[in-house]
C-alpha positions in Angstrom: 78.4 86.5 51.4 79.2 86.0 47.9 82.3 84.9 47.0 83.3 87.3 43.4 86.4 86.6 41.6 87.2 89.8 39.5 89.7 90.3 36.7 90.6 92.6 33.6 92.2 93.0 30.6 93.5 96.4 31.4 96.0 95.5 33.6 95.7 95.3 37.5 96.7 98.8 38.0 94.1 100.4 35.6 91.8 102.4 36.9 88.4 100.4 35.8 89.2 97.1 37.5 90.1 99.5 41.2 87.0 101.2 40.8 85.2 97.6 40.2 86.7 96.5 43.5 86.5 99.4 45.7 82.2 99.2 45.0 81.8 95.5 45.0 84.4 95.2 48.8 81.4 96.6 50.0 79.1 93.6 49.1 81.0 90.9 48.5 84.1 88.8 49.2 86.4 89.4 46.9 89.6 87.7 45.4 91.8 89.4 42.5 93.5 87.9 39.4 94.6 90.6 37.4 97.4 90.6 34.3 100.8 92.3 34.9 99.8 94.5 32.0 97.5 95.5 29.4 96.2 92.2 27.4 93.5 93.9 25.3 92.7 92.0 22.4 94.1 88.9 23.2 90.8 87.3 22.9 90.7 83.9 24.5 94.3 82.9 24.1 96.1 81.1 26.9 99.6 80.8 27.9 100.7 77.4 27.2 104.5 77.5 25.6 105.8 79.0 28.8 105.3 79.8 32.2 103.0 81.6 34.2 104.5 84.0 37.0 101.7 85.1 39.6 102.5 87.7 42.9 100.2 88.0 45.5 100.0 91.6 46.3 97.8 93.4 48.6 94.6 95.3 47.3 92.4 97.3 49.7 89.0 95.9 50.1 90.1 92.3 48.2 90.5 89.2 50.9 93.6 88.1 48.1 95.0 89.4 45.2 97.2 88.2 42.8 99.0 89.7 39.7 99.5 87.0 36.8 101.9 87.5 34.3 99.7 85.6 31.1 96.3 86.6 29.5 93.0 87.5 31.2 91.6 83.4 30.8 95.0 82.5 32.3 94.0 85.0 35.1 90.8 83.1 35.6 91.9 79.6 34.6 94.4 79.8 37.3 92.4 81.3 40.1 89.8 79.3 39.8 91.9 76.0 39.6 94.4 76.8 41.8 94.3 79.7 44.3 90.4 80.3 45.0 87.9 77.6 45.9 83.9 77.7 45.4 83.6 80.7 43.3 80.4 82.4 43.0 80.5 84.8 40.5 83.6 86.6 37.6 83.2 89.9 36.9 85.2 91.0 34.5 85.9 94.7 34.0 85.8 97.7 33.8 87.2 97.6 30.4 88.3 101.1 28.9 86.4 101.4 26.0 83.2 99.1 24.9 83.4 95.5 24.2 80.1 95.5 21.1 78.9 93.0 18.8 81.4 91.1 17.2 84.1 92.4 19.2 83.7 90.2 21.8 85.4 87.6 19.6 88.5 89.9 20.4 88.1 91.4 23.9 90.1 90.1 26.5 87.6 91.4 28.6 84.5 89.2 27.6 87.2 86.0 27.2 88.0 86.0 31.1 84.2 85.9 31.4 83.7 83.4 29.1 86.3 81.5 31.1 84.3 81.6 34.1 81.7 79.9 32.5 83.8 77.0 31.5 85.0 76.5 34.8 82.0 76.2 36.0 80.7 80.2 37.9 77.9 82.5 36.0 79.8 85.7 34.8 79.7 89.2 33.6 81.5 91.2 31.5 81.5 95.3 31.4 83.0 97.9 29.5 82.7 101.7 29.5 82.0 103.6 26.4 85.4 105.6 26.2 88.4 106.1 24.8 89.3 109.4 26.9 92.8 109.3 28.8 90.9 109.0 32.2 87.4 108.3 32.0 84.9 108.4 35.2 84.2 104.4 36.1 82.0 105.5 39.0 79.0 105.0 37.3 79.9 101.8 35.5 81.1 100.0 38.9 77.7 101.3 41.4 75.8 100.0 38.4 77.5 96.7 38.4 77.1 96.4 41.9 73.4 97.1 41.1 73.1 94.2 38.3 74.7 91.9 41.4 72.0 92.9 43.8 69.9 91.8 41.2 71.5 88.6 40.7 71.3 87.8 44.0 68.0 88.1 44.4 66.8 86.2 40.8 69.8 84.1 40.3 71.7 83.7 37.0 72.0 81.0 34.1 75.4 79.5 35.0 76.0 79.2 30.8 75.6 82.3 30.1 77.7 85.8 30.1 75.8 89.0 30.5 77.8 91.5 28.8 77.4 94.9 29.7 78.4 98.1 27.9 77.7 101.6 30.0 77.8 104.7 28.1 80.2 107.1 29.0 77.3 110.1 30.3 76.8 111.6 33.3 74.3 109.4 35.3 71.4 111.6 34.5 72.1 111.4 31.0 71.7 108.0 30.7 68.2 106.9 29.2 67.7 103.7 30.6 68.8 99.9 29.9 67.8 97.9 26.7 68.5 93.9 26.7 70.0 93.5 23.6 71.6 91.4 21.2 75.1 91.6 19.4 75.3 93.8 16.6 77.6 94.3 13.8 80.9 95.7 14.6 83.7 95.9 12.1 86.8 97.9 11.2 89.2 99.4 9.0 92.0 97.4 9.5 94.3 99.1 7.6 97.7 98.0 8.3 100.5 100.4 8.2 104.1 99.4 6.5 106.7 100.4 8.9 110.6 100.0 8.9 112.6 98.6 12.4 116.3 100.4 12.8 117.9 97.2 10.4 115.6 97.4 7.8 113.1 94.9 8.6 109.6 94.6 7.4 106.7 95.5 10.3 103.0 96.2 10.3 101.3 98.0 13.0 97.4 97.6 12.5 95.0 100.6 12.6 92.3 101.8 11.3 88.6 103.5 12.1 85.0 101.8 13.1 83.0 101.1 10.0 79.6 102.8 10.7 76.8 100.0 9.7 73.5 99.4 9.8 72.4 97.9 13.1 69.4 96.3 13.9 67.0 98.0 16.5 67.6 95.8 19.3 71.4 95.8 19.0 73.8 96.0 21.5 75.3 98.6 19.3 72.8 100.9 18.6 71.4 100.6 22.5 74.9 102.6 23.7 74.9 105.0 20.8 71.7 106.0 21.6 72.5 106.5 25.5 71.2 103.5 26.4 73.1 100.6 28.7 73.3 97.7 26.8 72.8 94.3 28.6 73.8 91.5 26.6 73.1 87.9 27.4 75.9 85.6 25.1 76.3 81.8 25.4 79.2 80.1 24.6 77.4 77.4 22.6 78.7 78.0 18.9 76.6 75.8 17.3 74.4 76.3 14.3 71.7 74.2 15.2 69.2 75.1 11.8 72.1 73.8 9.8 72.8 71.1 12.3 69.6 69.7 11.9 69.6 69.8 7.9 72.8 68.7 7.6 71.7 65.8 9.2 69.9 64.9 6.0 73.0 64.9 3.6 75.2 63.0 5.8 73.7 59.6 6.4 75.8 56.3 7.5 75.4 56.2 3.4 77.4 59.0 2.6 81.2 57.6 2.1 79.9 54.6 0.3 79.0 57.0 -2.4 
């Protein structure tokens, strides 16, 4: 049986991450590293100036579970160095509300993933379309189980994080799955100027989505349209078109200019 390390962002008591483990129990063995709290945002920061507190606590359907009081990567860093051996697959997930384009430079949710990756499992990232108080995660965690299944059967690239964003529609309202790329996702970010009770300074940052133009095959675009967007992202940063012309400016030459 498949040995699935899953984790959030949310927090181990949110509701995404228990309906992600109450579907995938049923197919897999399953181990828990979840943060003491919400972490959204926090990208693919670690904990590294002080330590890391971790509780094992007991989840139904989960062979061991552990609450860790750091980011989601130190969630996965840590299970997967110290407390879980031979892991086969990180889901990550659900995340309350939808990790899209260049979000996923932010989203503690697609950094655990990401973090799976480097330590050596395939992973996958998911996210509901919603911002609602208590959204349905039903859907989002049988389809998960579904893109598992499928994993199973065809294998994964071990490099690579599928990212998937589920729109928040009643099953039957959803028009299918598009594979997709990132799209463009930017914001507001207007920063409001507060006062603390002795007179101090603060900002607390705000602000809307900026509506912009999206290419067809965007991740983006897919979910607005009702679509679930699968979205293959590898860590590899590297510009290699630039790579290769740089290549022609800087020559063992170059400093004795």
């Amino acid at each position: 049986m498949m040995k699935i390390l899953v984790t959030n962002d949310d927090g181990i008591h949110a509701k995404g991450i228990n309906a992600l483990i109450h579907h995938l129990g049923e197919i897999a063995e399953l181990y828990v590293a979840a943060p003491d709290r919400e972490r959204s945002g926090t990208g693919h920061s670690i904990t590294v100036f002080e330590p890391i507190r971790v509780k094992e606590v007991k989840v139904a359907k989960a062979k061991r579970s552990w609450v860790v009081g750091g980011t989601p990567v130190d969630c996965v860093k840590l299970a997967m160095s110290r407390l879980v051996e031979g892991v086969d697959l990180v889901v990550s997930g659900i995340n309350h509300g939808p990790n899209l384009g260049t979000d996923v430079l932010y989203s503690g949710t697609v950094s655990a993933a990401a973090e799976g990756i480097i330590m050596g499992a395939p992973a996958i990232a998911v996210s509901l379309d919603c911002f609602e108080e208590d959204p349905d995660f039903e859907y989002a965690a049988k389809f998960t189980c579904e893109i598992i299944e499928m994993i199973k059967e065809k294998g994964i690239d071990r490099r690579t994080i599928l990212n998937l964003n589920i729109p928040a529609l009643k099953p039957e309202a959803i028009k299918g799955v598009r594979i997709t790329k990132l799209g463009v996702r930017n914001y507001e970010n207007l920063f409001e100027e507060r006062k603390d009770p002795r007179g101090n300074t603060y900002y607390w940052l705000g602000g809307g989505i900026k509506e912009e133009q999206q290419d067809v095959d965007s991740d983006v675009l897919a979910v607005k349209e009702g679509y679930i967007s699968i979205t293959p992202i590898h860590l590899d940063l590297t510009d290699y078109r630039l790579l290769n012309e740089y290549k022609k400016y800087f020559t063992k030459d170059f400093l004795k200019k």
